[in-house]
Structure formats: structure tokens, C-alpha cells
N, C-alpha and C positions, 0 to 999 in steps of 0.2 A: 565421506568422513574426513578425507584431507583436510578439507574444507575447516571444518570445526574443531580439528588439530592446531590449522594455523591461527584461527581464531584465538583459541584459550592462550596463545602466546600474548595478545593483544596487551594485556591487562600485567602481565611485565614492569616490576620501576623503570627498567633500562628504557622504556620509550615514553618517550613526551608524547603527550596529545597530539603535535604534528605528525610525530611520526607513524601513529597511529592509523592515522588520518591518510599516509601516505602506503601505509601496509595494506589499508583497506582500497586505496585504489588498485594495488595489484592485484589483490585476492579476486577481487570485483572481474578486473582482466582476466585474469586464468579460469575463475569458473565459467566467463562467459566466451571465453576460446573452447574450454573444452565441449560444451553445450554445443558452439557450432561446428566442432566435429562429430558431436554422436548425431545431431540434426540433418548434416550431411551425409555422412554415412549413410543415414538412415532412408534419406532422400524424402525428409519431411516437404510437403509444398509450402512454398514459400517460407522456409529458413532462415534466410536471413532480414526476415520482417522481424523488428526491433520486441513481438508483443512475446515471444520467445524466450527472450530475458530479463523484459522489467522485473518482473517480482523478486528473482534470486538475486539480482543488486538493492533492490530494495531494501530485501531482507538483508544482506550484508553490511548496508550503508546503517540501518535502522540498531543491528548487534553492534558496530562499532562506538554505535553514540552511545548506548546503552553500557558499555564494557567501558568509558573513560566515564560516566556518572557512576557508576557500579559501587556499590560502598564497600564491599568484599570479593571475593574470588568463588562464592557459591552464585550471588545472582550474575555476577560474570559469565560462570560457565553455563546457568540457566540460556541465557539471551544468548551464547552460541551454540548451545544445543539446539535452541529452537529455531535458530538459522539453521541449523545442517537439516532439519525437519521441512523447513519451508521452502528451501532448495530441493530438496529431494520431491517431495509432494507435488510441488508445481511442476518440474524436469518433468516427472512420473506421466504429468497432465497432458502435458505437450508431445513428450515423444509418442506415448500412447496413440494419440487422437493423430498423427503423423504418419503414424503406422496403422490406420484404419481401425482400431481397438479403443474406440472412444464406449466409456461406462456411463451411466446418470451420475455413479458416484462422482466421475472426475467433474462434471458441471461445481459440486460442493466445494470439493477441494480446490479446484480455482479459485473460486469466491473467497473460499473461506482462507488461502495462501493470501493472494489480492486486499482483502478488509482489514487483515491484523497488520500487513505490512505499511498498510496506510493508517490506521487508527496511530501505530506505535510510531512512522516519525510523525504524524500531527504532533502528537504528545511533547515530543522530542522537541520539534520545531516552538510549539508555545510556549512550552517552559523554559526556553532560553534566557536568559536575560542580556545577554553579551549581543543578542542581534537585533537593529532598530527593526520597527513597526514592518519598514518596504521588503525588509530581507526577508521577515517570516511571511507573508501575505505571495511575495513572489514564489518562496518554498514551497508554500501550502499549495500552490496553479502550478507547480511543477509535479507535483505528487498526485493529486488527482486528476491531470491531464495524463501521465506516463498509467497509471492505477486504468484510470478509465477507456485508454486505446487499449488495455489487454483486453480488458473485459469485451469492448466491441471488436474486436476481431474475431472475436469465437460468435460473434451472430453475423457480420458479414463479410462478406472477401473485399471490398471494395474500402481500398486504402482511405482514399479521400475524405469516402462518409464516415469510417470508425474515428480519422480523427478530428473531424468537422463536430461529431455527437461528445467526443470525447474536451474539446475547445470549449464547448456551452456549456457542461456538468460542469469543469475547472471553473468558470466563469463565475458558474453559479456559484459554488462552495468558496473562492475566494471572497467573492463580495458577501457570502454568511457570516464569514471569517471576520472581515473589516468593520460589520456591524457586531458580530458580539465582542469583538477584543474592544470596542470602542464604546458600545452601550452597557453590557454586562458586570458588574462585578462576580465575577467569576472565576476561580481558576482553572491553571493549562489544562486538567483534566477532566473538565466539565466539561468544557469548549470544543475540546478534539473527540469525544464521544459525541456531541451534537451533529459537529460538520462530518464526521464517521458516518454515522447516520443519515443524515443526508444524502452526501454521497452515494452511497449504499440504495438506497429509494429511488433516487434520481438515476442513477447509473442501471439498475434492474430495470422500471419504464422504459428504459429507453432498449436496451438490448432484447427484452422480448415484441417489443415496438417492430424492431428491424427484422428480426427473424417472421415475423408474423408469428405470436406463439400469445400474446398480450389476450386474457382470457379475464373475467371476473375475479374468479380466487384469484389470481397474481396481481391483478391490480390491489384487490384488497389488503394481501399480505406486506405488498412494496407500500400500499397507503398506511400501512399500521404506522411502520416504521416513519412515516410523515408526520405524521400522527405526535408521535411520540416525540419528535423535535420541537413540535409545535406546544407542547406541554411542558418542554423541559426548559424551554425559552420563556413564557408565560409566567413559567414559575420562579424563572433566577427573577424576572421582572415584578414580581409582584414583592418577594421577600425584599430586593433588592439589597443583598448579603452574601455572602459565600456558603455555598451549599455543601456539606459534608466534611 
């Protein structure tokens, strides 16, 4: 709850968006100091593998962009609440399954920490207008490269291949990315639900791939979501307009 204390300061006249910008690298710092001390403590294996923290900076990086667009101080403190939510839930995930007390439920909650913390900086990253084409396409490979080695480490131990599988999904969804900001007329938020998606598909295949778990219904259910990209692209291409 710290956390989301320091947070609602964010949104202050007294700080310029730099300094903002510099608050949230601290904050970023301390939750992810504290994290490797309960992780230690705890004598989680392998602790200090980086897939431990991606999401609760994530989530921080994602509430501070959020908190300087912010038009008010209600959806400000919404987007830090829901970091101290997405911190907690994912933390919950890890130390849990560390301490041998892994649920079905926390599989969801991964997922479901992991997806919104990527769908909302796509969003973020698209809708910028202050950053040329390379900055947001690099953003975008950095987010679901960091997104996509959480997810694969929880199907293998082996460093290399989580993020060798995690290298090819970024690969992929950047070069989505380069093709609909380039062909589409579309806005930031069409765009970042497509390559979310994607993402999302791509990344499931591939984790139940590794685990050996890749079954019919899971193909079908990750093929929906394929699915559905494939339609939602068809369709800005057919209207050839901004959709909603």
C-alpha cells in the first residue's frame, strides 16, 4: 500500500513530468529491492531471475504515464490503485509458487497481471505523439520481450530457451506493430488491443508448447484469439476509416 501512497503524490503541480518520470524510477527501485528481500528470505529458487519483477515495474512505469495524461485526480488515483493491485496479485503469484503453494488460480492471475500491464503501455506507447515511429516499435520489443520471458519461465527453467521463445513473440508483435501503424488507419487503441492480442496467442502456444500441456481445446482457445486479430485487421482494411 506504500506503494500506492507514493504513487497518488505523483499527480502534484509541484512536479514536472521529469520529475515524475524520476519518482517512478525510485519507486520502481524500492518495490523491486523489497520483492528481493521477501524472495530471499523466502528462499524462493532462482530469485534473482529478473521474471520476479517484470510486471510490478511494469505496472508502475504504465500508472506513472497514465497519472501525467490523467485529466483529474479521480482517474489518477484509479491507475494507482490499480498498480498497488497488480503489484500485489503478481508478488502474491511468485512468492506463492516459491514457497511450493502454487494454485490453478495463480496461473490466471499471472496472465491476467502480465496482459493489462502490456495492453496499457502499448496504448501508452501508440498514442504518444512526441515519440518518432523507431522509439515506439523499439518500446513495443521491449515490452513484450520483458511480458513474454515472465510468462516463459513459469513453463521452463531453462534461461536461454524462455528467452530465446520470448526474442521470437517481441519479433513477431513488433513487426505487427510496423505493419499496422504503417498500413492501417487506425487509432492508438485499436492497434494496441490487436498486437495485445496477438501477443496473448502467440505467447500461450508457445508456453504450453514448452511445458508439454499444448492439448486441442488450448490450441483452439489461443486460436480464437488469432482469430480475432485476423478479423479485426480485415476489418480496419476493408472500411479503410477509423473504427469507433
Amino acid at each position: 500500500m506504500w506503494a500506492v501512497a507514493v504513487g497518488l503524490s505523483f499527480k502534484s503541480e509541484l512536479l514536472s513530468p521529469s520529475q515524475v518520470w524520476q519518482a517512478t524510477a525510485t519507486l520502481a527501485a524500492l518495490v523491486t529491492l523489497g520483492l528481493v528481500f521477501l524472495h530471499a528470505r523466502n528462499r524462493t529458487p532462482a530469485w534473482l531471475s529478473l521474471d520476479h519483477y517484470i510486471s510490478p515495474v511494469l505496472a508502475i512505469i504504465a500508472a506513472a504515464a497514465f497519472s501525467i495524461l490523467a485529466p483529474d485526480y479521480r482517474v489518477h488515483a484509479l491507475a494507482m490503485f490499480g498498480m498497488g493491485a497488480f503489484i500485489f496479485a503478481s508478488s502474491f503469484v511468485d512468492l506463492s509458487r516459491g514457497m511450493g503453494r502454487e494454485r490453478p488460480l495463480h496461473r490466471f492471475l499471472r496472465d491476467a497481471t502480465t496482459f493489462c500491464a502490456l495492453l496499457a503501455l502499448f496504448f501508452l506507447i501508440l498514442q504518444s505523439n512526441d515519440l518518432p515511429n523507431i522509439v515506439k516499435f523499439s518500446a513495443i520489443f521491449v515490452v513484450a520481450l520483458l511480458s513474454g520471458y515472465r510468462s516463459f519461465r513459469f513453463a521452463t527453467k531453462r534461461e536461454g530457451l524462455a528467452l530465446l521463445s520470448a526474442f521470437l513473440t517481441a519479433g513477431t508483435v513488433t513487426f505487427g506493430a510496423f505493419g499496422m501503424v504503417t498500413y492501417l488507419n487506425q487509432g492508438s487503441q485499436y492497434v494496441a488491443v490487436i498486437l495485445a492480442f496477438a501477443w496473448y496467442a502467440w505467447q500461450g502456444l508457445t508456453v504450453h508448447a514448452l511445458d508439454d500441456s499444448l492439448t486441442r481445446r488450448i490450441m483452439f482457445e489461443y486460436g480464437l484469439f488469432a482469430v480475432i486479430c485476423v478479423y479485426l485487421i480485415a476489418l480496419a482494411l476493408v472500411t479503410g476509416r477509423p473504427i469507433g
